[in-house]
N, C-alpha and C positions, 0 to 999 in steps of 0.2 A: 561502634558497629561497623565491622568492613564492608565495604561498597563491592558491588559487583559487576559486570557488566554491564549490565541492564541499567544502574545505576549510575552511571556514567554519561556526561552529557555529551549531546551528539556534536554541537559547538567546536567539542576538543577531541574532533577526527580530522584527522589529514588525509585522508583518502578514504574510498568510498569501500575499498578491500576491508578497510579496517571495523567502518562504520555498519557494513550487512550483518556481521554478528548478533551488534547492539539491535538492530531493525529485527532481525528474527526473534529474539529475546523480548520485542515488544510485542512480538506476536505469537504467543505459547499456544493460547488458546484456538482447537481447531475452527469453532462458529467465527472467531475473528476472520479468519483465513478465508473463511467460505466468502464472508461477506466479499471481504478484497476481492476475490476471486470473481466471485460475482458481479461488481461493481466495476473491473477491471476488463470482463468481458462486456458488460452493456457500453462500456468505455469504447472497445476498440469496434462493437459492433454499429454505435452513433456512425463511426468517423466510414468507415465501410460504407453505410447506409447514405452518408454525405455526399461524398463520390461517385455512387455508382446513379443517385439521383440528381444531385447538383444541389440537393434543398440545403444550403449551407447554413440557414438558419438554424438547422436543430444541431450543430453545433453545443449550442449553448447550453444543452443539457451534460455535455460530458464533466463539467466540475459537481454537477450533481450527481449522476449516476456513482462517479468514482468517487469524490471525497465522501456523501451521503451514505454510503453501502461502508465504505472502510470508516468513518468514525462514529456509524452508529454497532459497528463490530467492536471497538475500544470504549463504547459508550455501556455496553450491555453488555459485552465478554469479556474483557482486558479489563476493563473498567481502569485504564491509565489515559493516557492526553497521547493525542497520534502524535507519531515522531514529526508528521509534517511541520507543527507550531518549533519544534527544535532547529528541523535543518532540511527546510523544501526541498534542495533539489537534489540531497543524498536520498529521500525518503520517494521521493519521485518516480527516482529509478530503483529504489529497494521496491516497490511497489511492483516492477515489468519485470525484476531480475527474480523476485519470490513468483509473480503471476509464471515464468517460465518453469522455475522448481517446481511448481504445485502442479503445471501441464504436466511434466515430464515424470512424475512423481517421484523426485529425489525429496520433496517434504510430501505429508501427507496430507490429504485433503479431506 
């Protein structure tokens, strides 16, 4: 059977140009995307919310907001394993470099 993108482990990237392919290809499905999207926004709306209060403790919700919204989107749409358990910190930023496509609507939302 030929392997194909998607199928390909994220391990065996050398660069993160190469690796966003493989991350959009985990994320076909649009409810996945919502979620990220969603998750990515309560993400940046915590750290907002930190700042402009000082309550640094709710912090602590942003591994939930964001990881919790994006793998129960690969949990129930994708139904694959987030790229994160592959390659954290490629998938980190495929996560704000897709969260800006999906703003800008160069993917669809």
């Amino acid at each position: 059977m030929a392997k194909t993108q998607a199928d390909k482990p994220a391990a065996g990237f050398t660069s993160f140009r190469t690796f966003y392919p493989f991350y959009l290809g985990e994320h076909r499905n649009r409810s996945c995307r919502r979620l990220h999207f969603a998750g990515t926004s309560l993400l940046l709306a915590t750290v907002a919310y930190a700042l402009i209060s000082g309550n640094y403790s709710s912090l602590w919700l942003m591994p939930v907001f964001g990881y919790g919204c994006a793998w129960l989107g690969h949990l129930v749409f994708e139904k694959n394993r987030p790229a994160t358990f592959k390659a954290p910190f490629y998938s980190l930023l495929g996560d704000f470099v897709m969260y800006k496509d999906l703003l800008t609507g160069k993917i669809p939302l």
